[in-house]
MIVEXLO-606030 format. One record per residue (C-alpha): residue number from 1; x, y, z; residue in three letters. Coordinates in Angstrom, 2 decimals, decimal comma, padded with zeros to 5 digits, m for minus. Layout:
BEGIN
@pos:NUM; u:X; v:Y; w:Z; code:ALA
...
This chain:
BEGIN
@pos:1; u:085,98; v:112,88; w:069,34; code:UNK
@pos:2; u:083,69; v:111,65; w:072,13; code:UNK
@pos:3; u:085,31; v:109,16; w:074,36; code:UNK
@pos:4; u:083,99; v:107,19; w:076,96; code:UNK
@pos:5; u:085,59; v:105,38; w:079,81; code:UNK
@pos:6; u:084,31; v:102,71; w:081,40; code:UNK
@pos:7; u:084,46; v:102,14; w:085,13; code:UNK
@pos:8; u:082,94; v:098,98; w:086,34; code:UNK
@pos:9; u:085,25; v:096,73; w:087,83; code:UNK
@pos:10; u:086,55; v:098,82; w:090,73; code:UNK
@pos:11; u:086,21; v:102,43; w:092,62; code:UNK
@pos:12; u:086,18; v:105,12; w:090,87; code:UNK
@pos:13; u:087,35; v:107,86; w:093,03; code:UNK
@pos:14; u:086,75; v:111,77; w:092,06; code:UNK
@pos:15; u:090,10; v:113,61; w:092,73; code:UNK
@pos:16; u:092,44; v:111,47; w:092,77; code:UNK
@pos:17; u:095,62; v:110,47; w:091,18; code:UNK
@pos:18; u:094,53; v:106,80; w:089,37; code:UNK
@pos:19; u:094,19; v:106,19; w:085,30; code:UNK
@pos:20; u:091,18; v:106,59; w:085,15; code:UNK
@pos:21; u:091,20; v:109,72; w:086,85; code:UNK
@pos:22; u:094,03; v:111,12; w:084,83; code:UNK
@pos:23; u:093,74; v:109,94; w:081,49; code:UNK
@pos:24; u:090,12; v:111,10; w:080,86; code:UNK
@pos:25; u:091,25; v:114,90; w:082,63; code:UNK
@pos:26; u:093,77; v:114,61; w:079,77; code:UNK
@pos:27; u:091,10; v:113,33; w:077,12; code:UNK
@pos:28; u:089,48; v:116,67; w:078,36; code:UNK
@pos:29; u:092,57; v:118,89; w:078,14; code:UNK
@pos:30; u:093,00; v:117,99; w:074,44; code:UNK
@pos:31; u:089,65; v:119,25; w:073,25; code:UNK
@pos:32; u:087,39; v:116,03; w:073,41; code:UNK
@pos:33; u:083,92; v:114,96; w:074,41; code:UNK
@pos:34; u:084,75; v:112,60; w:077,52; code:UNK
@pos:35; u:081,98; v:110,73; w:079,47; code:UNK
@pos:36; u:082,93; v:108,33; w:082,42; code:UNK
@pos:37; u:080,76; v:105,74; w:083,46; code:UNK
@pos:38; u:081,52; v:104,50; w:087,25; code:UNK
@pos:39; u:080,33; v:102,01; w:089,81; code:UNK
@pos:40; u:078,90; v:103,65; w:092,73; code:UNK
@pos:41; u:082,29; v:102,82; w:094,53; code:UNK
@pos:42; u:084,37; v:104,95; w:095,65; code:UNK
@pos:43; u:087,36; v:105,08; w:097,95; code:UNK
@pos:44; u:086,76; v:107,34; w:101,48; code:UNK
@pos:45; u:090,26; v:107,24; w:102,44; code:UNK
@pos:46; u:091,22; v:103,87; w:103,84; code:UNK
@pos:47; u:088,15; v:102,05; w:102,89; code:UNK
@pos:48; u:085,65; v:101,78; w:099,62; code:UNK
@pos:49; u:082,00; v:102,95; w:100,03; code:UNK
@pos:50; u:079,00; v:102,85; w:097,91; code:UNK
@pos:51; u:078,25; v:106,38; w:096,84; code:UNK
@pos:52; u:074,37; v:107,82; w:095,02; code:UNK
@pos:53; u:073,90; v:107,07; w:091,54; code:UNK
@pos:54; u:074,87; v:110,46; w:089,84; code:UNK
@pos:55; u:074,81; v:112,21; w:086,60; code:UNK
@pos:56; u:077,64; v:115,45; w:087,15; code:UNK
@pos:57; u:079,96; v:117,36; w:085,49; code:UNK
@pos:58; u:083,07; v:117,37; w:086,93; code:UNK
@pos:59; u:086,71; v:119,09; w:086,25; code:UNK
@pos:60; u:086,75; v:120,31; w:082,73; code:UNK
@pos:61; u:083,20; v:119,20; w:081,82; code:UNK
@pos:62; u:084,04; v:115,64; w:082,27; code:UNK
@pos:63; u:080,74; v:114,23; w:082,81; code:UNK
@pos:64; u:080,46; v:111,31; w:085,30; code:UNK
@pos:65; u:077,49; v:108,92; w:085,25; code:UNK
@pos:66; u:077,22; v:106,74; w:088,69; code:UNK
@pos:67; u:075,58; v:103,33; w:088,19; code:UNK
@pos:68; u:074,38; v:100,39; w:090,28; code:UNK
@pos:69; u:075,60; v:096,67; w:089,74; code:UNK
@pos:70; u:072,70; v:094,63; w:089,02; code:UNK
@pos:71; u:071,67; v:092,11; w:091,97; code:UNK
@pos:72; u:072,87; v:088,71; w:090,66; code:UNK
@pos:73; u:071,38; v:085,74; w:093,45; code:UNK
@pos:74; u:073,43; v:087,56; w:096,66; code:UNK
@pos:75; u:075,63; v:090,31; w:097,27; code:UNK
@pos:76; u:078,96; v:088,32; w:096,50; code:UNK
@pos:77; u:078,04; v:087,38; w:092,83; code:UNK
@pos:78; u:076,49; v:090,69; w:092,24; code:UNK
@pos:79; u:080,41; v:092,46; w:092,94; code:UNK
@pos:80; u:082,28; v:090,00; w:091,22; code:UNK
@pos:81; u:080,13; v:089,51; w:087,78; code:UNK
@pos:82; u:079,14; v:093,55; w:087,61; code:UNK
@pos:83; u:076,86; v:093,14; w:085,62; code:UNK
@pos:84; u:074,74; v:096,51; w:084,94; code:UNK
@pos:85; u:072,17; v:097,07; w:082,54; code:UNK
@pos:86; u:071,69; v:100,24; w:082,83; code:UNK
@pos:87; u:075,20; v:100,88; w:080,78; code:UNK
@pos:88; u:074,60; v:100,03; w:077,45; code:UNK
@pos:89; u:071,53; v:102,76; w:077,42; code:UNK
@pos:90; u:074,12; v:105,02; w:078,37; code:UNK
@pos:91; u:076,71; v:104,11; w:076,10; code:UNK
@pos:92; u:074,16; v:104,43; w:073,00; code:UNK
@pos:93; u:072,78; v:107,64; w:073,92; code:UNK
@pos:94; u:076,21; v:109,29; w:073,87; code:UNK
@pos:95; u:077,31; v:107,42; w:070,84; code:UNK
@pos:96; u:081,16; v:107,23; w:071,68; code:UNK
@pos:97; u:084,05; v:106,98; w:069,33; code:UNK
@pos:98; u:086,59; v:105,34; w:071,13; code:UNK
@pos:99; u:085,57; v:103,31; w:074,39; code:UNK
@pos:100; u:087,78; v:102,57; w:077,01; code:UNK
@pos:101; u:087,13; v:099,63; w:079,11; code:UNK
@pos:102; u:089,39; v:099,52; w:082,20; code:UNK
@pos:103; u:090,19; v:095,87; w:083,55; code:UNK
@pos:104; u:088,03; v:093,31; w:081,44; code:UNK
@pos:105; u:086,64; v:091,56; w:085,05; code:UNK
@pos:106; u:082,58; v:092,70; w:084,15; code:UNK
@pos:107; u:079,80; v:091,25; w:082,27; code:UNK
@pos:108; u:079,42; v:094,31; w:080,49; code:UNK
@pos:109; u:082,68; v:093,75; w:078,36; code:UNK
@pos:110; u:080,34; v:091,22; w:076,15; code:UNK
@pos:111; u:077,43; v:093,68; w:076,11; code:UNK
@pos:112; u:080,35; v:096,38; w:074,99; code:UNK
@pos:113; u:081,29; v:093,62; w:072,15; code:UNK
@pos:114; u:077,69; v:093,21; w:070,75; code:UNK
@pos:115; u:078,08; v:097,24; w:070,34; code:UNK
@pos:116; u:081,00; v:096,96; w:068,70; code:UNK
@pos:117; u:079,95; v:094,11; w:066,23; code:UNK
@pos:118; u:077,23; v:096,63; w:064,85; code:UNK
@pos:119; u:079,05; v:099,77; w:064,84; code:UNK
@pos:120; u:082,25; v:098,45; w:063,06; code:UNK
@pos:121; u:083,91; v:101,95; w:062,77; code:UNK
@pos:122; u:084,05; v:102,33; w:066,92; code:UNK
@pos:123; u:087,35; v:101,86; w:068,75; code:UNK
@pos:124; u:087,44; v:099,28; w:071,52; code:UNK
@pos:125; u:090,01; v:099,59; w:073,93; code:UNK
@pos:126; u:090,28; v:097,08; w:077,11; code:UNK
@pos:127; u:093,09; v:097,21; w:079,51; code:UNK
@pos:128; u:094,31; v:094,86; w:082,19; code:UNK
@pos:129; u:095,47; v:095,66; w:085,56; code:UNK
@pos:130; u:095,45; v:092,33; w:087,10; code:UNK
@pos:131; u:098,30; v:090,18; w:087,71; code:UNK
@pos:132; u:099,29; v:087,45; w:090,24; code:UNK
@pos:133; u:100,31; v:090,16; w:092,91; code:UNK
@pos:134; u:096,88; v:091,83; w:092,85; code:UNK
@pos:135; u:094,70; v:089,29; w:091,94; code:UNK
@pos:136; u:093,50; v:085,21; w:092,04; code:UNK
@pos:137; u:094,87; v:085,25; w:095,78; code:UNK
@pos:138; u:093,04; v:082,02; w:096,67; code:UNK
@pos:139; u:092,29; v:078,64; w:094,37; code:UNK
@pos:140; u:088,68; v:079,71; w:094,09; code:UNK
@pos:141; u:089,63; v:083,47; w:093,19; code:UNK
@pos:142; u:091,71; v:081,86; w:090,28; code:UNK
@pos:143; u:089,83; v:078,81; w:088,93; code:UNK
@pos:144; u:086,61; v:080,11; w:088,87; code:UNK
@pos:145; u:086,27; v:083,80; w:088,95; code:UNK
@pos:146; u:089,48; v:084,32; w:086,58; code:UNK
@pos:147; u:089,65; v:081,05; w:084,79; code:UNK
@pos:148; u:086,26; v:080,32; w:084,10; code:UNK
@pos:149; u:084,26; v:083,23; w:084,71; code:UNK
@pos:150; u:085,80; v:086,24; w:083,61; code:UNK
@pos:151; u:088,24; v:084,26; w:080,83; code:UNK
@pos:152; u:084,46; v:083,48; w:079,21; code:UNK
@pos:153; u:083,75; v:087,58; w:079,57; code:UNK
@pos:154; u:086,78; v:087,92; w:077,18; code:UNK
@pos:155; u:086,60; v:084,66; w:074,94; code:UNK
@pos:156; u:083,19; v:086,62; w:073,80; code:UNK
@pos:157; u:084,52; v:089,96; w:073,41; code:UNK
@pos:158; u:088,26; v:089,42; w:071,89; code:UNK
@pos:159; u:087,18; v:089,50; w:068,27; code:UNK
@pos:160; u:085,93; v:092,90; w:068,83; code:UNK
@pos:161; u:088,74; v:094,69; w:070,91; code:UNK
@pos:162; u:091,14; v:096,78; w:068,81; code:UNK
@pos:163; u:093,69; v:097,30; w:071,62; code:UNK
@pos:164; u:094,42; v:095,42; w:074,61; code:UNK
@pos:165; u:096,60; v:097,40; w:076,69; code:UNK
@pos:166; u:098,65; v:095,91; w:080,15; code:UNK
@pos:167; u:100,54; v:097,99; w:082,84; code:UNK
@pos:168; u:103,55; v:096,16; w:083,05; code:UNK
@pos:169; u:104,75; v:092,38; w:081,63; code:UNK
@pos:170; u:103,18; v:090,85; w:084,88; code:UNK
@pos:171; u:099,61; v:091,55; w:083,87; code:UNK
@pos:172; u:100,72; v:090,20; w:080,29; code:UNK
@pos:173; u:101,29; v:087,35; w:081,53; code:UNK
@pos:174; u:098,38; v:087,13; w:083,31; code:UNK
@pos:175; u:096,44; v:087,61; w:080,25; code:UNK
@pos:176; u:097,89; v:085,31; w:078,64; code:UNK
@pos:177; u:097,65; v:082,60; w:081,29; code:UNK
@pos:178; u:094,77; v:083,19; w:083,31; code:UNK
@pos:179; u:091,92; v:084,03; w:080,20; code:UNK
@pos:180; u:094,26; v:082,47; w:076,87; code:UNK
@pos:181; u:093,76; v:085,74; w:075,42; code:UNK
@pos:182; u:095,90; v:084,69; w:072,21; code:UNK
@pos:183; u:095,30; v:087,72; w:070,05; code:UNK
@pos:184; u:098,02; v:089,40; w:068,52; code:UNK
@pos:185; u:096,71; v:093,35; w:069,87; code:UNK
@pos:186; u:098,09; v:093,12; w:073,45; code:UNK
@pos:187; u:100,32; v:096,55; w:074,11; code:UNK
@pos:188; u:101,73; v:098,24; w:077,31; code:UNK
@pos:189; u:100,08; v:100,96; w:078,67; code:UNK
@pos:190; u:102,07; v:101,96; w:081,70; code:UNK
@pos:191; u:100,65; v:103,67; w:084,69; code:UNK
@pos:192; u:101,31; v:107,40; w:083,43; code:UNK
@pos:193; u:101,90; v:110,87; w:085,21; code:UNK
@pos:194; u:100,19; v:114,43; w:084,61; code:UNK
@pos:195; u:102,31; v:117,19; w:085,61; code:UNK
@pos:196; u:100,70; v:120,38; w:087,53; code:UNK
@pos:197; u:103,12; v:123,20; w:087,67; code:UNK
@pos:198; u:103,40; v:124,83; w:091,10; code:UNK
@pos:199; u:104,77; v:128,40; w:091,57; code:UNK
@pos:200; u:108,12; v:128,43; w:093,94; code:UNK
@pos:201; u:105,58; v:130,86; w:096,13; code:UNK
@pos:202; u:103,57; v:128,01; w:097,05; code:UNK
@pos:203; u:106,36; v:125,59; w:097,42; code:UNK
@pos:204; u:107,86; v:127,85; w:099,71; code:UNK
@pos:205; u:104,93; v:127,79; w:102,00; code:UNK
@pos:206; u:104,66; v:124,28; w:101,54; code:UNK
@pos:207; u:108,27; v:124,26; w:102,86; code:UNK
@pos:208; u:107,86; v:126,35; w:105,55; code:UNK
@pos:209; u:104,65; v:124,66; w:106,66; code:UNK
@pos:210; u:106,69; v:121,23; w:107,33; code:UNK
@pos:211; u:110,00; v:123,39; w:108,24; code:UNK
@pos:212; u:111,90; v:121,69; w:105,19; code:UNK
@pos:213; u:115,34; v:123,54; w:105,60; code:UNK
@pos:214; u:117,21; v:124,63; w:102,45; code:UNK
@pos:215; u:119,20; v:122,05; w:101,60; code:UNK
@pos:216; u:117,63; v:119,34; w:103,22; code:UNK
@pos:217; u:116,59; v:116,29; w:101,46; code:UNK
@pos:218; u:112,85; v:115,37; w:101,04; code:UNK
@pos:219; u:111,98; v:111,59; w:100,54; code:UNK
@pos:220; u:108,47; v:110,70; w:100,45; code:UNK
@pos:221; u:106,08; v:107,81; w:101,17; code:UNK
@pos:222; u:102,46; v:107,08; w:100,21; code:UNK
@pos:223; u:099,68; v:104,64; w:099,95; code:UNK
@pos:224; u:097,19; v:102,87; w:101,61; code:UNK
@pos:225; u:099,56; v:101,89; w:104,56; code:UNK
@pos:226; u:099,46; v:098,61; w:105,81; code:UNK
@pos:227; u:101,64; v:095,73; w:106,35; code:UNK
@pos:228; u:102,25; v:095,42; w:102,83; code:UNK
@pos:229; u:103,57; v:098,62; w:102,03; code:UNK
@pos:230; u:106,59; v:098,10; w:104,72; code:UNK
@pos:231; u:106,24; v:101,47; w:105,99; code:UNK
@pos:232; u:107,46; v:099,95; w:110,05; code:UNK
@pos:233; u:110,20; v:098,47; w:108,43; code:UNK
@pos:234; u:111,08; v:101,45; w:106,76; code:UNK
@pos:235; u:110,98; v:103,88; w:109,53; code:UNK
@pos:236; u:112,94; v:101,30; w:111,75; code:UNK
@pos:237; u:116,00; v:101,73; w:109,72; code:UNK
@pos:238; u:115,47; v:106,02; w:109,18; code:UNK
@pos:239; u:115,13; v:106,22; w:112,66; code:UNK
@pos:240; u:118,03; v:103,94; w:113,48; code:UNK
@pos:241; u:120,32; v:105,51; w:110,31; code:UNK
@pos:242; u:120,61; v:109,10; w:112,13; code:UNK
@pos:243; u:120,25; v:110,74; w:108,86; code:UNK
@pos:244; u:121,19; v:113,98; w:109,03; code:UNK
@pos:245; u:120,26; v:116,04; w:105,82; code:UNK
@pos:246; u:117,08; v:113,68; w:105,39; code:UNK
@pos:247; u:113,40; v:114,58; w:106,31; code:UNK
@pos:248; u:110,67; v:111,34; w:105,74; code:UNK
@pos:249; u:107,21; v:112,74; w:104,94; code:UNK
@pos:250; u:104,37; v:109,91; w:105,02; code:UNK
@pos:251; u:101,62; v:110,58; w:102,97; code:UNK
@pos:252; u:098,00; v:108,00; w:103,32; code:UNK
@pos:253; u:095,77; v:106,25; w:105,47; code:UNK
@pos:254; u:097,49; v:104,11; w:108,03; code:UNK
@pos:255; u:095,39; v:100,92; w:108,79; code:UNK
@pos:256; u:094,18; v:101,09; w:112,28; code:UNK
@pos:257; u:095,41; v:097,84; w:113,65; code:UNK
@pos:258; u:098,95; v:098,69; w:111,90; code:UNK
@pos:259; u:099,06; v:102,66; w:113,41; code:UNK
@pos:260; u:099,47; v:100,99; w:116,51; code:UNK
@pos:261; u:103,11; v:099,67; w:115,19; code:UNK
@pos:262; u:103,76; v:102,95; w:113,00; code:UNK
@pos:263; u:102,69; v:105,31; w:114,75; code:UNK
@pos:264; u:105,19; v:105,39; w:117,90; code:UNK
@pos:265; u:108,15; v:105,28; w:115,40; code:UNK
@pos:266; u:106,75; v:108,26; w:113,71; code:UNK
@pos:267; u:106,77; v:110,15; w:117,07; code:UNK
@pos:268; u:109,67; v:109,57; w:118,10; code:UNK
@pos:269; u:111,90; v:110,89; w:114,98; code:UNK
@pos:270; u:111,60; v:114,58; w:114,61; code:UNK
@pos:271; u:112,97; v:114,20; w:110,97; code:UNK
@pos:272; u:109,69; v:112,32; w:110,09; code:UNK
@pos:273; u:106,23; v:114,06; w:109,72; code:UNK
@pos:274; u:103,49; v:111,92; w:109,03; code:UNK
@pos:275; u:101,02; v:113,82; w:106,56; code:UNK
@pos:276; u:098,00; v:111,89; w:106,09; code:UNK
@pos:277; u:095,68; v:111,64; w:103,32; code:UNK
@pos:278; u:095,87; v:113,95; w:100,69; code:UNK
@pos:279; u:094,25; v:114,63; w:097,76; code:UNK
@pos:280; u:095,27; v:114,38; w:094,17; code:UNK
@pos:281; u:096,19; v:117,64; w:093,76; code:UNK
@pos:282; u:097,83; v:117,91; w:097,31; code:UNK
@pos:283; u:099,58; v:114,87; w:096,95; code:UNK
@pos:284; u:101,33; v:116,24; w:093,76; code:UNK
@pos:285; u:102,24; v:120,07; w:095,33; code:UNK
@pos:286; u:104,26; v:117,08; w:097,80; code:UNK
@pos:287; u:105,87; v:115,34; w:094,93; code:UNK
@pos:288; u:106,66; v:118,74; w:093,40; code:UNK
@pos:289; u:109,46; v:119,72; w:096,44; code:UNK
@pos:290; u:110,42; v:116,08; w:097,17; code:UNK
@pos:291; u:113,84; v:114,35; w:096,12; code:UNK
@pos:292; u:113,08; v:110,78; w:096,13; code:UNK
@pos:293; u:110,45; v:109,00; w:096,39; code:UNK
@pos:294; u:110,44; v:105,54; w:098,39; code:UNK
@pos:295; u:108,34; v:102,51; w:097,76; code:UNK
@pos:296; u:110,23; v:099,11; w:099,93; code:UNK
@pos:297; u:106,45; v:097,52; w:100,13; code:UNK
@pos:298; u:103,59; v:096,93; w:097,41; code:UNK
@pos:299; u:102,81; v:098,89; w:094,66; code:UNK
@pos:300; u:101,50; v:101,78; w:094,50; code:UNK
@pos:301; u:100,50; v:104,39; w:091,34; code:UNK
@pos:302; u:101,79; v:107,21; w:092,73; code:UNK
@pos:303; u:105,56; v:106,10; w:092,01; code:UNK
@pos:304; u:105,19; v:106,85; w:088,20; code:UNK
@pos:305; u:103,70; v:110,55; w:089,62; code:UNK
@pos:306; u:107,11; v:111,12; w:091,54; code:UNK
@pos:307; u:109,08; v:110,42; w:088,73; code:UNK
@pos:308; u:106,79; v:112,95; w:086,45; code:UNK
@pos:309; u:107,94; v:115,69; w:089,36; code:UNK
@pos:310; u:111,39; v:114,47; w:088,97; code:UNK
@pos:311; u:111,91; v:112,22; w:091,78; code:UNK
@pos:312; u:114,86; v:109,66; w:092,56; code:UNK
@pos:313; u:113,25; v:106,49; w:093,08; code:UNK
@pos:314; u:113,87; v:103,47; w:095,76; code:UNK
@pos:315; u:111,58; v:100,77; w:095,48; code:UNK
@pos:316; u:110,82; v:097,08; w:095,42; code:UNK
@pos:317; u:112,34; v:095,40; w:092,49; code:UNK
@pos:318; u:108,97; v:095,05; w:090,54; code:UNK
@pos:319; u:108,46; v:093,97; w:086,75; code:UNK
@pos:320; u:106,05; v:097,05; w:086,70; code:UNK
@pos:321; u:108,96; v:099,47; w:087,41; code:UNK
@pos:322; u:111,35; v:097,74; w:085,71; code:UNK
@pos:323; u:111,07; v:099,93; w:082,69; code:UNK
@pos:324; u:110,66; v:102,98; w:084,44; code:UNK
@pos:325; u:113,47; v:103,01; w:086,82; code:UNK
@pos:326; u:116,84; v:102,79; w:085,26; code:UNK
@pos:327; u:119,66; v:105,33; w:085,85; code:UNK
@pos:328; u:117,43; v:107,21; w:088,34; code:UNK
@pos:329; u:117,15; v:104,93; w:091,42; code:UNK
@pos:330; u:117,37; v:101,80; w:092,94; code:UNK
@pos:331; u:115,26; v:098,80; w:092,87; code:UNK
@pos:332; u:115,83; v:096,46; w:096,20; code:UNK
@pos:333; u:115,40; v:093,52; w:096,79; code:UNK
@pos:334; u:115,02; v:093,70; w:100,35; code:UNK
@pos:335; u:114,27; v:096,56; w:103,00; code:UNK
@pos:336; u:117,20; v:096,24; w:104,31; code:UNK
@pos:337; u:119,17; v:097,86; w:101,16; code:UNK
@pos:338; u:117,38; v:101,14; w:101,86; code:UNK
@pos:339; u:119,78; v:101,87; w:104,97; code:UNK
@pos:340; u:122,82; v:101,64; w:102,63; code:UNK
@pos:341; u:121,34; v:103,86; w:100,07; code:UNK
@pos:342; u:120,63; v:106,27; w:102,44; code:UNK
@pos:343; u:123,58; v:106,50; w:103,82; code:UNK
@pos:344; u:125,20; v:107,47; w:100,08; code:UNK
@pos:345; u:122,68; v:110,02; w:099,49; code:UNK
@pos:346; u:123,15; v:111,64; w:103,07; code:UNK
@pos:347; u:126,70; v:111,96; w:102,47; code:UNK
@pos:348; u:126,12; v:112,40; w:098,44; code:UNK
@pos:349; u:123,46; v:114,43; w:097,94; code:UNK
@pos:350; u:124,87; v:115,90; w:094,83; code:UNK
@pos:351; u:124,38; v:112,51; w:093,28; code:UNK
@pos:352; u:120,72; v:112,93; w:093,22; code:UNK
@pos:353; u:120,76; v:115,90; w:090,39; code:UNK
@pos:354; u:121,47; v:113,07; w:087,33; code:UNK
@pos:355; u:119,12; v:110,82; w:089,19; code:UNK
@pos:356; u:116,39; v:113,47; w:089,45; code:UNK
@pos:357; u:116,93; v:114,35; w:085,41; code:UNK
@pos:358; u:116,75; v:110,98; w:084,36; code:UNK
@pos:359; u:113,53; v:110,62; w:085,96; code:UNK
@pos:360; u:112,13; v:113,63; w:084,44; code:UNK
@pos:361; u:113,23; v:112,48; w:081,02; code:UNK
@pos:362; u:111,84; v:109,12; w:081,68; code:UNK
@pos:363; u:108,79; v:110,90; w:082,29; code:UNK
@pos:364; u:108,62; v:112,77; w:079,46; code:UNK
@pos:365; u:109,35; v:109,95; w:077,11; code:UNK
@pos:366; u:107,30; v:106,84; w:078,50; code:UNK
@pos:367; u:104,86; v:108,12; w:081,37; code:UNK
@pos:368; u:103,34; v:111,32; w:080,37; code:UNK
@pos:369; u:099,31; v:111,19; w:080,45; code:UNK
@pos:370; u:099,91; v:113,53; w:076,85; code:UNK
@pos:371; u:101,61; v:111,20; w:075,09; code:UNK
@pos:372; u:099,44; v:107,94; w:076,58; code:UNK
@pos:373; u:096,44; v:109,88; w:075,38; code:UNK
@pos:374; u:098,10; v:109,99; w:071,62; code:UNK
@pos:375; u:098,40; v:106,66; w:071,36; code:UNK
@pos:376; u:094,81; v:106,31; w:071,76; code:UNK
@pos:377; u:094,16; v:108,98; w:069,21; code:UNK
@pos:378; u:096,21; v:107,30; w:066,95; code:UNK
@pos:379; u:093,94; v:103,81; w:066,89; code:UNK
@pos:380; u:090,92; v:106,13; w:065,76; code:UNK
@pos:381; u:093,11; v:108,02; w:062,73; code:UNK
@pos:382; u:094,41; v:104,75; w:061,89; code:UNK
@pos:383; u:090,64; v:103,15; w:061,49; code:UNK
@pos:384; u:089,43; v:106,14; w:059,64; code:UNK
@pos:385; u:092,10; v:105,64; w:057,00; code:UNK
């Protein structure tokens, strides 16, 4: 089948470990025709930049097709509607079976509907990301951009969309509340994982290279690190904890204003190495000789990654990981809960084995990218009938 995915309402970064990323590599994997069509932004580490229009093949002949917003009145309007005319062009040319919108915040969606109204045997799939944690932050942000503007991108469209997917029950609700999206098609689509086997050779070097002891537990942190992730408060209670048969790798860009808090409590504990930014694949080789995987702060993709490599999980007590960690870590309520857990697992470590399985099965059963893809398959056998 040929499948298109549709990038417009956020960076689309080549490499890395996001949906979009990881769900057309797997639409490529299983044999099919996969075109994604991007913004031209594109996260440099910390920040997003605009990047050249381009027209590339990427990883596994995934082609990826760069466009420009069109300039709406001034440079605010023009990021928030994303509005791009040079899509739909695109989109006819390569004549798509299934098309998957991610996040229904652009213009586009309606020209994506019109499609869809003439070409009745095409599969429209949207799926929402936003909820009140990530999004309509302000009374303007939610009344007009959400409430008005983009709820009017999906009153259009709705009769036309076969599947809406969500990530988690939060951006359900959203859906629900913040654009009355009332129809009957609304499904979860977790955040996923796609497993890349590592040989124990290149573990071993990967030990060696951050002189991880046999024996020693590995927990790991990532994100874009900021205030919001709770990575001081964090290291505060490692470094005060003593732990013993625990090592803390950091993994991300630390905002600059916050290094200056971070930073000298990552010095001064030999048991923590801060990392930096890695990329997709060297952010999973990580995950692959890690133990648990810790998360006190914001959200953050790569959690439902650590559980694919079979990772015990601590992290905030989130509706998105509410189905996804159960039996195989701990969801806090507060930072402060991390120093008791630790504690157990530095005198328990033999307590993480169960932990670690569960998460693997969890994986297998709910996250993996294979069986995410099938369900998409699915919609198009299921039309064809």
């Amino acid at each position: 089948m040929k499948i298109a995915h549709i990038c417009l309402c956020g960076p689309f970064t080549e490499g890395m470990t996001y949906q979009e990323n990881l769900l057309s590599l797997q639409n490529a994997l299983d044999g099919h025709d996969v075109l994604i069509i991007a913004s031209k932004y594109s996260w440099d580490k910390n920040k997003i930049i605009k990047v050249p229009e381009c027209n590339k093949l990427i990883q596994h002949n995934l082609r990826l097709v760069r466009i420009d917003y069109d300039k709406v009145f001034n440079e605010f309007l023009t990021a928030k509607l994303r509005k791009a005319s040079r899509l739909m062009p695109i989109v006819e040319e390569f004549n798509p079976d299934i098309i998957f919108f991610h996040n229904p915040q652009s213009y586009e969606l309606m020209n994506i509907a019109r499609y869809k109204r003439h070409h009745k045997n095409k599969i429209l799939i949207v799926d929402n990301h936003s909820d009140f944690t990530n999004s309509a932050s302000n009374c303007i942000s939610y009344f007009v951009l959400h409430r008005i503007v983009y709820k009017s991108f999906l009153k259009f469209s709705k009769e036309y969309i076969d599947k809406m997917y969500t990530i988690g029950a939060d951006a359900y609700r959203f859906i629900k509340k913040a654009y009355n999206y009332d129809r009957n098609n609304i499904e979860m689509f977790p955040l996923g994982c796609f497993i890349i086997n590592f040989s124990e050779q290149e573990k071993d070097l990967l030990r060696k290279q951050y002189n991880i002891s046999d024996g020693e537990i590995v927990m790991v942190h990532t994100g874009k690190i900021d205030e919001r992730k709770m990575t001081k408060e964090l290291l505060e209670l490692f470094n005060k904890g003593g732990y013993a048969n625990i090592k803390l790798l950091i993994i991300g860009i630390i905002d600059e204003e916050y290094s200056t808090k971070v930073m000298p409590l990552i010095e001064e504990n030999p048991k923590v190495l801060y990392l930096g930014w890695k990329n997709g694949v060297e952010l999973m080789k990580c995950l692959s000789l890690s133990d648990v995987y810790v998360q006190p702060g914001s959200p953050s993709a790569t959690l439902q990654q650590a559980i694919g490599y079979g990772n015990a999980i601590i992290a905030r007590d989130l509706d998105v990981y509410r189905s996804v960690v159960k039996n195989n870590g701990w969801l806090i309520s507060s930072v402060e809960q991390i120093s008791q857990i630790l504690a157990y697992i530095d005198n328990n470590p033999q307590i993480l084995a169960k932990m670690k399985d569960e998460s693997r099965r969890i994986a297998e059963s709910l996250l993996s990218y294979t069986g995410l893809a099938r369900k998409i398959y699915q919609l198009a056998d299921v039309k064809s009938i």
